[in-house]
C-alpha positions in Angstrom: -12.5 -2.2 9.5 -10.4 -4.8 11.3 -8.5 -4.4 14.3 -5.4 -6.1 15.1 -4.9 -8.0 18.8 -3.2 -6.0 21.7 0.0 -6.3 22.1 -0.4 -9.1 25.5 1.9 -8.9 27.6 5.2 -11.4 27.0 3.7 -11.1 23.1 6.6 -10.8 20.0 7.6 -7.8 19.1 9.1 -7.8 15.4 11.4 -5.0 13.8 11.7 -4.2 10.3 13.3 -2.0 8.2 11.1 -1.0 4.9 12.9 2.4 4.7 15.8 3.4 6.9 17.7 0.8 9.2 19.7 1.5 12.5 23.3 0.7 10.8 24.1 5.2 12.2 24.6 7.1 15.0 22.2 8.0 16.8 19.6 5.6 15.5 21.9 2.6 16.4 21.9 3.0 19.7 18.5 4.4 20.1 17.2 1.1 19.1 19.4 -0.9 21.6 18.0 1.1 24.6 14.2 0.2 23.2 15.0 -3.3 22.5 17.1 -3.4 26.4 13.3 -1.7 27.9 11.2 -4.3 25.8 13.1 -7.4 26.9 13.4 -6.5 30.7 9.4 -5.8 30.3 9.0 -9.4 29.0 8.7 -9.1 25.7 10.6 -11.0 23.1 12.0 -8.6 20.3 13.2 -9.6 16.9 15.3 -8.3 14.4 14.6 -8.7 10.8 18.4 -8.5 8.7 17.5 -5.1 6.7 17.1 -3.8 10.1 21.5 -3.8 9.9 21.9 -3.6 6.3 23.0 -0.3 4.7 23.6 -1.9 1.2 20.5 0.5 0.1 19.7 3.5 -1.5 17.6 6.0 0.4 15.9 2.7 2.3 18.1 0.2 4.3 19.0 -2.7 1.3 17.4 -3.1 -1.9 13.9 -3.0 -2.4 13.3 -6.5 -3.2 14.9 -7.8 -0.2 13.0 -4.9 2.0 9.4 -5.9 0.7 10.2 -9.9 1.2 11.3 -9.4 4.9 8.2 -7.1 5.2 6.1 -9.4 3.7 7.0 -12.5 5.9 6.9 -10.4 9.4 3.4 -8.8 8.4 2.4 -13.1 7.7 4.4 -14.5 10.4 1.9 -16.0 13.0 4.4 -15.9 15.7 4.8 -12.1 16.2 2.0 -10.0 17.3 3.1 -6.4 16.2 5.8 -5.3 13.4 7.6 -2.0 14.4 9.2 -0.1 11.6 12.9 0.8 12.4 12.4 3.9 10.7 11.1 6.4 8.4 13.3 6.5 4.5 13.2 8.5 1.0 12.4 5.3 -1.5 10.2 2.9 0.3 7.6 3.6 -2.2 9.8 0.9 -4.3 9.4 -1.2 -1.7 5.3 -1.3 -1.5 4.9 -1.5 -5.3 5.9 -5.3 -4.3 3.8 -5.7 -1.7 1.2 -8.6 -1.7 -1.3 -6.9 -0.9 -4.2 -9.7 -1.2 -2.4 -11.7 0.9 -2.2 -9.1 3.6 -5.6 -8.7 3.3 -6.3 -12.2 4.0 -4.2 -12.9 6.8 -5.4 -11.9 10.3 -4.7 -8.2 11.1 -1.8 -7.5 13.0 -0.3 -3.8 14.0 2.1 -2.2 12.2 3.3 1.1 13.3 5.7 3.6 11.9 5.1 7.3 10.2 6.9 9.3 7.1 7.9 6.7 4.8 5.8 4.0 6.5 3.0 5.9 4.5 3.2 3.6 1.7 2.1 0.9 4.2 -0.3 2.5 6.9 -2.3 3.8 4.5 -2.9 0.6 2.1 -3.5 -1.5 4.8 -6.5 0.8 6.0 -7.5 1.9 2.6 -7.0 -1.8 0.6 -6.9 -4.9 2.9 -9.7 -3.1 5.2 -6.8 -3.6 8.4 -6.1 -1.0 11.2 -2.6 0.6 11.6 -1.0 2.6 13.7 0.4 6.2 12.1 3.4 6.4 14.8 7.1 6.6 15.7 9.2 4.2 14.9 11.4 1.7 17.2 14.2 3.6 18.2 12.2 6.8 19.2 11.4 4.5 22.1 14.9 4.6 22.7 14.9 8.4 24.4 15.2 8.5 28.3 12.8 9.3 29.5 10.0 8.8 27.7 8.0 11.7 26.3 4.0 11.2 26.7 3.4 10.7 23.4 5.8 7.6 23.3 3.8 6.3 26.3 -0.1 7.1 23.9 1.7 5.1 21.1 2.7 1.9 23.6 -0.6 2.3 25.3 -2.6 2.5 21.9 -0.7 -0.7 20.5 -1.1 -2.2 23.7 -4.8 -2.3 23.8 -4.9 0.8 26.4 -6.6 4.1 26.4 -3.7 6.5 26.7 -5.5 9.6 28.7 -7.3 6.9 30.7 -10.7 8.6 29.9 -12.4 5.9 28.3 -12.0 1.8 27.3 -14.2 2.3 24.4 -12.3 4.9 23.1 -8.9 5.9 23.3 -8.0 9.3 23.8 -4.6 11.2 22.5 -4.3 15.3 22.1 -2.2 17.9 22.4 0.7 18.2 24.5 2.5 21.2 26.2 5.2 22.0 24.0 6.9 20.9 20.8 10.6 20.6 19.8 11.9 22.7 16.5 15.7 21.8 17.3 16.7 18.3 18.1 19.2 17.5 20.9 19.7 13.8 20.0 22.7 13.3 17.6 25.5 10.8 17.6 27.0 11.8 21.1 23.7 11.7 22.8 21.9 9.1 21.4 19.1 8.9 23.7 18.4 12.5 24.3 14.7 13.3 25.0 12.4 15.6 23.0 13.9 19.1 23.2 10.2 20.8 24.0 10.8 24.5 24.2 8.0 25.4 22.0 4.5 26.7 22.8 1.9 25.5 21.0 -0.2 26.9 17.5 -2.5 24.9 17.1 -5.5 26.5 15.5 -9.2 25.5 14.3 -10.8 27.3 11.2 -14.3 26.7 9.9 -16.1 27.6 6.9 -17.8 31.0 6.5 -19.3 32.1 3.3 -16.7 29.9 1.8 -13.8 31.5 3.6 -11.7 29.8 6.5 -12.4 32.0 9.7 -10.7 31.1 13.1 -13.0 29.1 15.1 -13.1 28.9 18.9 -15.0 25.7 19.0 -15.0 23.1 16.4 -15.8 19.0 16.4 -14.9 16.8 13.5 -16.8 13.0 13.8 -15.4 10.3 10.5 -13.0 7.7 9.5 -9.8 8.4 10.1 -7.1 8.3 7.1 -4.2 9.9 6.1 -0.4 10.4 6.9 2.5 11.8 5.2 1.5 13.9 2.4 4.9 13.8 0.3 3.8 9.8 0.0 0.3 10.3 -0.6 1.0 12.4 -3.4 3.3 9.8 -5.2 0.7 7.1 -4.1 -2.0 8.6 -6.2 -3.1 6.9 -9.5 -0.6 3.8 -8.5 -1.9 0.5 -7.7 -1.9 1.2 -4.0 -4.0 4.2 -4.0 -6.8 3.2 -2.1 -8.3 6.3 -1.6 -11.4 6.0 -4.3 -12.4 2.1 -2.5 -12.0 3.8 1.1 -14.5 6.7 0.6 -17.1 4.4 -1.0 -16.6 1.8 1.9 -17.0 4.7 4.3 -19.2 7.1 2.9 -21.9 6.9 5.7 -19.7 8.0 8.2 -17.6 10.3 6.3 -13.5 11.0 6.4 -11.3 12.8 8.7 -8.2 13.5 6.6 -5.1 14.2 8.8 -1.8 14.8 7.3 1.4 15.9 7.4 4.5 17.2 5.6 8.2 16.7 5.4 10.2 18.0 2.7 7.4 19.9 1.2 7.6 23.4 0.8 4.5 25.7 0.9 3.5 25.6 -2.8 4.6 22.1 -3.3 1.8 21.3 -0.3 -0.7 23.3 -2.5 0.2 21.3 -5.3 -0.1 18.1 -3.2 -3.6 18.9 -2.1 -4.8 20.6 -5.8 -3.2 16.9 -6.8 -5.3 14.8 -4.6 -8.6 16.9 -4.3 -8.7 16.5 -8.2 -8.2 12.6 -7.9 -11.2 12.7 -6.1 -9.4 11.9 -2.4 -11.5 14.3 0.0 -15.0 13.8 -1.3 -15.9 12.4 1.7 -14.1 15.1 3.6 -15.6 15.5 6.9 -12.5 18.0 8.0 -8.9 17.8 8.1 -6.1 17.8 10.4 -2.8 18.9 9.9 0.1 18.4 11.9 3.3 20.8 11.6 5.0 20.7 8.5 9.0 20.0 9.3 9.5 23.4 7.3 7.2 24.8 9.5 8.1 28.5 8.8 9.2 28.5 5.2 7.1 31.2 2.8 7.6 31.3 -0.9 6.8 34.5 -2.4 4.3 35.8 0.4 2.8 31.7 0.6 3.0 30.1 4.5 2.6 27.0 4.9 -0.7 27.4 6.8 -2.2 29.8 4.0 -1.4 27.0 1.4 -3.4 24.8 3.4 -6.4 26.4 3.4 -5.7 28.6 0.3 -5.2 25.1 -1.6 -8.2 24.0 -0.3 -10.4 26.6 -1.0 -9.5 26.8 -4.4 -10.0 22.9 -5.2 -13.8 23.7 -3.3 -13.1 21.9 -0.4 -14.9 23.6 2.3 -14.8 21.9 5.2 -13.5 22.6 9.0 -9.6 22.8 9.4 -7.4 22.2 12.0 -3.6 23.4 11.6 -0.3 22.9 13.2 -1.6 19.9 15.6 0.6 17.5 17.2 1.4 15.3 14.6 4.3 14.7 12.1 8.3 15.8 11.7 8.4 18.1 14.7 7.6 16.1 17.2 5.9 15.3 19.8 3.8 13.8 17.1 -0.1 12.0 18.7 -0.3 8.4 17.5 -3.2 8.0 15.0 -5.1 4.5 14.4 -5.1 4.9 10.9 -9.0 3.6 9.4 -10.4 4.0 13.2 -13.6 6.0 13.9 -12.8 9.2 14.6 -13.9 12.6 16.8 -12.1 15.4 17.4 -12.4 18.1 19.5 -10.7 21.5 19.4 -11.0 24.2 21.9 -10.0 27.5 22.2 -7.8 28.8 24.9 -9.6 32.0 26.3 -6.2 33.7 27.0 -4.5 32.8 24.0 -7.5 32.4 21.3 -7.5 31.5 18.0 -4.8 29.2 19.6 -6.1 26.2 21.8 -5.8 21.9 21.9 -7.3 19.3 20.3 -8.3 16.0 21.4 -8.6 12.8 19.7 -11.1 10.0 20.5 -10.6 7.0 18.7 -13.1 3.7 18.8 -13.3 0.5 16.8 -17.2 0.6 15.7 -20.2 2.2 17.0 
């Protein structure tokens, strides 16, 4: 796997817009707060054009121009990281025109964005053999103040270890609370993360091949994954990298994580029936899920959580589980080096148990 430079201090930060631009409230200003912090830090920021284009459908301008402007901030050697502007419903039009052996040639460099910015994250780590960073996007940074988990992603892209545990390898987890209703919206643009939440995250191992709740549970692998409504349509296309990435891997086995936005409870079972039959998690080491954005819904008796493992089980994939982590559409969501080596660590709270935290290490090689 290669890893992209740090962000160095006074480096270029470049802004695209594969998927959604920052043409609406509150996205608009979000993104001139971020870009105000960045330039009074020293950094230079750049705007590509899609980034204030709304001549699009379901991504910022057509997919032609997206993809070019993509393409020449991902090869431009005078930026150092490319920010997506935000997440989208089409970009998957965008990627099919993706040059994808000349990303892989060129040096590394960090991209970072999450949802829609599947359809890049993923190929980069799975196809051109480049780390990426599964993250918010550039006008999250715009909130005031920033929530931890905006701080792990700048650290993280930065070259820093976020919970200052360890150089070799960087360390995000759970945080306190989550938000399930927003605050930000046009009139307050910059609102921080409405946390008022308490955690569920929960661990489940294998028993007689049934998921029990576990107290204790580590996971050690390569770490891929991301939005699961893009995965799914990513399958048996030309950017489906999963088949190359388990063979590449295979030693050291896969940590799937994933998440969900517009999926419902059986479309996530059909999602993971869809992928475990392509072959995707034969190298399943474990899985972590973050909290679907319909976090509650149940179709005819079916949770979320129970499709999960329900799905899994079915498809034979019997392997440790971690649910509802801090990751994905309800945010805070823990940014994720996408093709890094991987352990994570979930423990039980004694009060509170099956529920508990999870922590992420992350590291380049062994």
């Amino acid at each position: 796997m290669r890893y992209p430079k740090p962000l160095a201090p006074g480096g270029v930060i470049d802004i695209v817009a594969p998927a959604f631009g920052a043409m609406t409230e509150p996205y608009r200003s979000a993104l001139a707060n971020a870009e105000r912090r960045w330039k009074e830090a020293g950094y230079t920021v750049r705007e590509w054009p899609c980034v204030r284009a709304d001549d699009g459908v379901g991504i910022s301008s057509s997919p032609a121009r997206c993809a070019d402007e993509l393409m020449q901030a991902m090869l431009d050697p005078t930026s150092d990281v490319v920010l997506s502007c935000g997440g989208g419903e089409l970009m998957c039009e965008v990627a099919q025109r993706l040059d994808i052996t000349a990303l892989a040639a060129a040096s590394p460099k960090w991209f970072m964005g999450y949802s829609d910015n599947t359809n890049l994250t993923f190929p980069l780590a799975c196809l051109c053999d480049s780390a990426s960073i599964y993250g918010p996007c550039a006008p999250a940074f715009g909130m005031e103040p920033w929530h931890p988990a905006l701080h792990d992603a700048w650290d993280l892209i930065c070259g820093k270890d976020p919970r200052k545990k360890n150089d070799f390898a960087p360390t995000v987890g759970s945080y306190e609370s989550w938000q399930l209703v927003a605050l930000k919206d046009e009139e307050h643009p910059l609102a921080p993360y409405n946390t008022t939440e308490k955690p569920r995250t929960t661990a489940w191992h294998v028993v007689r091949n049934t998921f029990e709740p576990a107290e204790h549970l580590t996971l050690n692998g390569r770490l891929i994954g991301g939005c699961l409504d893009v995965l799914a349509n990513l399958c048996g296309t030309p950017l489906d990298g999963a088949q190359k990435f388990n063979e590449r891997y295979q030693s050291e086995g896969v940590i799937w994580f994933l998440e969900s936005c517009d999926l419902g409870p059986f479309s996530v079972r059909r999602a993971i029936c869809q992928l475990a039959a392509a072959g995707w998690f034969s190298q399943a080491r474990g899985f972590i899920f973050g909290r679907p954005l319909r976090i509650d819904d149940e179709e005819m008796g079916l949770t979320q959580q129970r499709a999960i493992l329900d799905g899994l089980s079915e498809a034979g994939i019997h392997v440790p589980v971690i649910l509802d982590s801090d990751l994905g559409h309800l945010p805070p969501s823990m940014p994720i080096v996408c093709g890094s080596l991987g352990r994570a660590v979930f423990d039980a709270d004694p009060l509170q148990a099956p529920l508990g935290t999870l922590t992420l290490e992350m590291c380049e090689e062994v």
